[in-house]
KOLFIZA-565083 format. One line per field, with one value per residue (C-alpha): residue number from 0; residue in one letter; x negated, z, y negated. Coordinates in pm, whole numbers, plus 50000, padded with zeros to 5 digits. Layout:
lumlum	NUM, ...
romar	a, ...
c1	X, ...
c3	Z, ...
c2	Y, ...
! end
This chain:
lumlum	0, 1, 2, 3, 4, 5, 6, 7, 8, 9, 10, 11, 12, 13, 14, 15, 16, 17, 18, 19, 20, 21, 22, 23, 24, 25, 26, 27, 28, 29, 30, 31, 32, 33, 34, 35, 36, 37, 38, 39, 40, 41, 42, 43, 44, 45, 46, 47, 48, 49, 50, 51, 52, 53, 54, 55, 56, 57, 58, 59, 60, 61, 62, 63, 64, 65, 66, 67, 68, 69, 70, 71, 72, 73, 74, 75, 76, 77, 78, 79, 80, 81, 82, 83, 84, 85, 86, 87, 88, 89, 90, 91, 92, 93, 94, 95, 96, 97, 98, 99, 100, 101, 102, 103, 104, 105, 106, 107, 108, 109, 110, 111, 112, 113, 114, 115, 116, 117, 118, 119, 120, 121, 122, 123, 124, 125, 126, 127, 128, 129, 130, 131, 132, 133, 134, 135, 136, 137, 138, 139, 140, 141, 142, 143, 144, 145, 146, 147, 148, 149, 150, 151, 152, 153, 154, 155, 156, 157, 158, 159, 160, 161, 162, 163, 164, 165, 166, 167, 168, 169, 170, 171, 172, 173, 174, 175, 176, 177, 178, 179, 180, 181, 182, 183, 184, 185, 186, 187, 188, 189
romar	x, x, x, x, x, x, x, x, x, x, x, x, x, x, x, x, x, x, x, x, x, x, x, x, x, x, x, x, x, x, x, x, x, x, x, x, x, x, x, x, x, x, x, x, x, x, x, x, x, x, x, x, x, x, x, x, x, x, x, x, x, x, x, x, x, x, x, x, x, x, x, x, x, x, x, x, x, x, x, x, x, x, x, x, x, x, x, x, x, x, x, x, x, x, x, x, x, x, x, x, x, x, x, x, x, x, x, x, x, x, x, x, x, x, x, x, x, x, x, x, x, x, x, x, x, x, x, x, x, x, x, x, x, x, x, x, x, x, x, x, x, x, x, x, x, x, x, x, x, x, x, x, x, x, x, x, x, x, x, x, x, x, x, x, x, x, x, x, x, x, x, x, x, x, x, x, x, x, x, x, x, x, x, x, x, x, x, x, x, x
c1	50000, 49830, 49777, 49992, 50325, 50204, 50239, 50575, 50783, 51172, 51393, 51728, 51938, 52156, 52557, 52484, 52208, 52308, 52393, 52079, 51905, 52119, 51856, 51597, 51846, 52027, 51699, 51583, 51913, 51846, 51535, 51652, 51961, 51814, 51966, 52295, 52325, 52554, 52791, 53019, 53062, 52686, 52688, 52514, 52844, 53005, 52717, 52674, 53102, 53109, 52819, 52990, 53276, 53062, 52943, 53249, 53379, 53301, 53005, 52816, 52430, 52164, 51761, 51510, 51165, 50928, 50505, 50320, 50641, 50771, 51109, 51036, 51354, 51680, 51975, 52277, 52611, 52932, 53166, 53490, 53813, 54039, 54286, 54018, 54048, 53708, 53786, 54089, 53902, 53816, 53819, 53767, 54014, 53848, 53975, 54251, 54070, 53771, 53910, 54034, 53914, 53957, 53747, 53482, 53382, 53231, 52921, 52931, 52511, 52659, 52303, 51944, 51715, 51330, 51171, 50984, 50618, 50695, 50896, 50750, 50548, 50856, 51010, 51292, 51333, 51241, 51494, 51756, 51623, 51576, 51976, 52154, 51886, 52179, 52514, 52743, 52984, 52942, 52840, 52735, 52871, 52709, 52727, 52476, 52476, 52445, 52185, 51958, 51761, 51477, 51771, 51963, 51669, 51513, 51932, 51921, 51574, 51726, 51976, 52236, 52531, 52731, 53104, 53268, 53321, 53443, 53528, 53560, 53686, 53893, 53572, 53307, 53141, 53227, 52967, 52855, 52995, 52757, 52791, 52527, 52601, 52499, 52590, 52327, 52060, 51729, 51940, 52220, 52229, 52039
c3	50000, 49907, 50149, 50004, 50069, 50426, 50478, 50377, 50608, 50633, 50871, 50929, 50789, 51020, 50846, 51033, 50825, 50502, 50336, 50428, 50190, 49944, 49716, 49706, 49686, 49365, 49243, 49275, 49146, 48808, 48763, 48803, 48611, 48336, 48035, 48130, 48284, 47961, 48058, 48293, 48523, 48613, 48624, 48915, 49011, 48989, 49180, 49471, 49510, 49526, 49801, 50019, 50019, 50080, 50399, 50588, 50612, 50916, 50961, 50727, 50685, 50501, 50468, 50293, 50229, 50197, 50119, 50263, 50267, 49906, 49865, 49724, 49747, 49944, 50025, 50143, 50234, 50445, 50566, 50414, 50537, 50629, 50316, 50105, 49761, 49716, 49519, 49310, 49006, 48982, 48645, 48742, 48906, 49288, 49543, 49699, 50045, 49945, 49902, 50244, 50449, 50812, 50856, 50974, 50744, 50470, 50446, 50113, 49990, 49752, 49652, 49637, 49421, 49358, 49175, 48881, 48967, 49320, 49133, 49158, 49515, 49737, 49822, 49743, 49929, 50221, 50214, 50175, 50498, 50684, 50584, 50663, 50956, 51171, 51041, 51202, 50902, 50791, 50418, 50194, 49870, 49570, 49207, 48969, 48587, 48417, 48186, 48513, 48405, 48715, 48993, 48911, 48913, 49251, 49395, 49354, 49491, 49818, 49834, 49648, 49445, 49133, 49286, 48923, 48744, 48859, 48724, 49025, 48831, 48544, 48358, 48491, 48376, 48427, 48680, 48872, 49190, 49417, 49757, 50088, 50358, 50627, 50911, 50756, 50641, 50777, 50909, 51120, 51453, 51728
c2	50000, 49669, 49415, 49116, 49415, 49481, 49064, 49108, 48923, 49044, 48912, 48852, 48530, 48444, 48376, 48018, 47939, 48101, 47783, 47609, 47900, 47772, 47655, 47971, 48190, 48081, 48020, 48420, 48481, 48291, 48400, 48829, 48756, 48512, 48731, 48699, 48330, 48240, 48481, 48287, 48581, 48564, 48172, 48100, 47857, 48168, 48362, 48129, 48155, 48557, 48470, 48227, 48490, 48756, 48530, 48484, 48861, 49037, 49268, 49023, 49121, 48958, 48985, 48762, 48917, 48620, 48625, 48289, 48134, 48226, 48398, 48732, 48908, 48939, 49210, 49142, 49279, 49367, 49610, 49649, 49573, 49822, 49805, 49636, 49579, 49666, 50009, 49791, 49826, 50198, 50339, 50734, 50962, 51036, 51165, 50919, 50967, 50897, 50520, 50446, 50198, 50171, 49817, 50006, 50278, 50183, 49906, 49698, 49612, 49353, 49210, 49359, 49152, 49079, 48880, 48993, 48898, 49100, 49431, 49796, 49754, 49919, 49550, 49639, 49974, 49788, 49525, 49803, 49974, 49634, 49553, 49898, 50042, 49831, 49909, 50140, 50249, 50598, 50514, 50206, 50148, 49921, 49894, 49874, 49833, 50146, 50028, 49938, 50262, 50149, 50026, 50405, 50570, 50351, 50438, 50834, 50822, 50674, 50926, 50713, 50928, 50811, 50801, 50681, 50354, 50038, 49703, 49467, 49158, 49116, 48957, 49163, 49449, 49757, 49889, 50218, 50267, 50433, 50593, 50640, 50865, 50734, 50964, 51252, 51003, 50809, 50571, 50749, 50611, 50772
! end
């Protein structure tokens, strides 16, 4: 592990101070997301919205992973709602249980991002540890572009499965809905 990784700093944002981040963290987003900025479901007016959202649920999480100062990277997420919306948009037939919520069994990662100079040194495994080592739920859920050949192939490394499609806005791509258990991973309480 190089040197520069080990001086990663991660820590926690705290929801209190999310807005003061404001400006770094629209900038990372630009930057990782650059091809599709035209697209006004990746503006980042449109980005920064689905963040402040993201913000005031409860069981909000978020970690920055910052070198000599520099934003590097963040992750960030929350846990569902019971009765959330959240699987709304599923395009493949699961099994109806499998889409309950109870408000406290399922943890969201909505965002896990690097930036490109800092990509391929394990940054961004380590943010995902740093945000879910904490939460309670007994899975995480993301989704993930299914032509993000590394992110699906960094996502089954972590012990990430496919669950189906899922479009979670009218104008947004259809993505891959992924699943974590928790409860018989790493990160299972105890």
């Amino acid at each position: 592990m190089s040197e520069q990784i080990l001086a990663l700093r991660i820590q926690e944002l705290e929801r209190d101070s999310f807005h003061e981040h404001r400006g770094k963290l629209v900038e990372t987003y630009k930057e990782v997301y650059s091809a599709q900025l035209n697209d006004p479901f990746f503006s980042p007016e449109r980005y920064w919205d689905r963040l402040v959202a993201y913000a005031g649920r409860d069981g909000f999480r978020a970690v920055v992973g910052d070198f000599d100062g520099a934003l590097v990277g963040y992750a960030l997420g929350y846990t569902l709602p019971a009765e959330s919306p959240w699987w709304g948009g599923l395009l493949s037939n699961v099994d109806a249980r499998t889409l309950v919520e109870t408000g406290d069994r399922t943890f969201a990662l909505n965002e896990i991002m690097v930036r490109e100079r800092w990509r391929r040194r394990g940054i961004a495994r380590r943010l995902h540890d740093a945000l879910i080592k904490q939460v309670t739920a007994e899975r995480a859920t993301l989704l993930v572009l299914p032509d993000n050949v590394a992110a699906q192939a960094a996502y089954r490394g972590w012990g990430w499965q496919k669950l189906g499609e899922l479009q979670p806005f009218h104008d947004a791509p259809v993505y891959d809905a992924m699943i974590l258990n928790l409860t018989n991973s790493r990160f299972a309480a105890g």
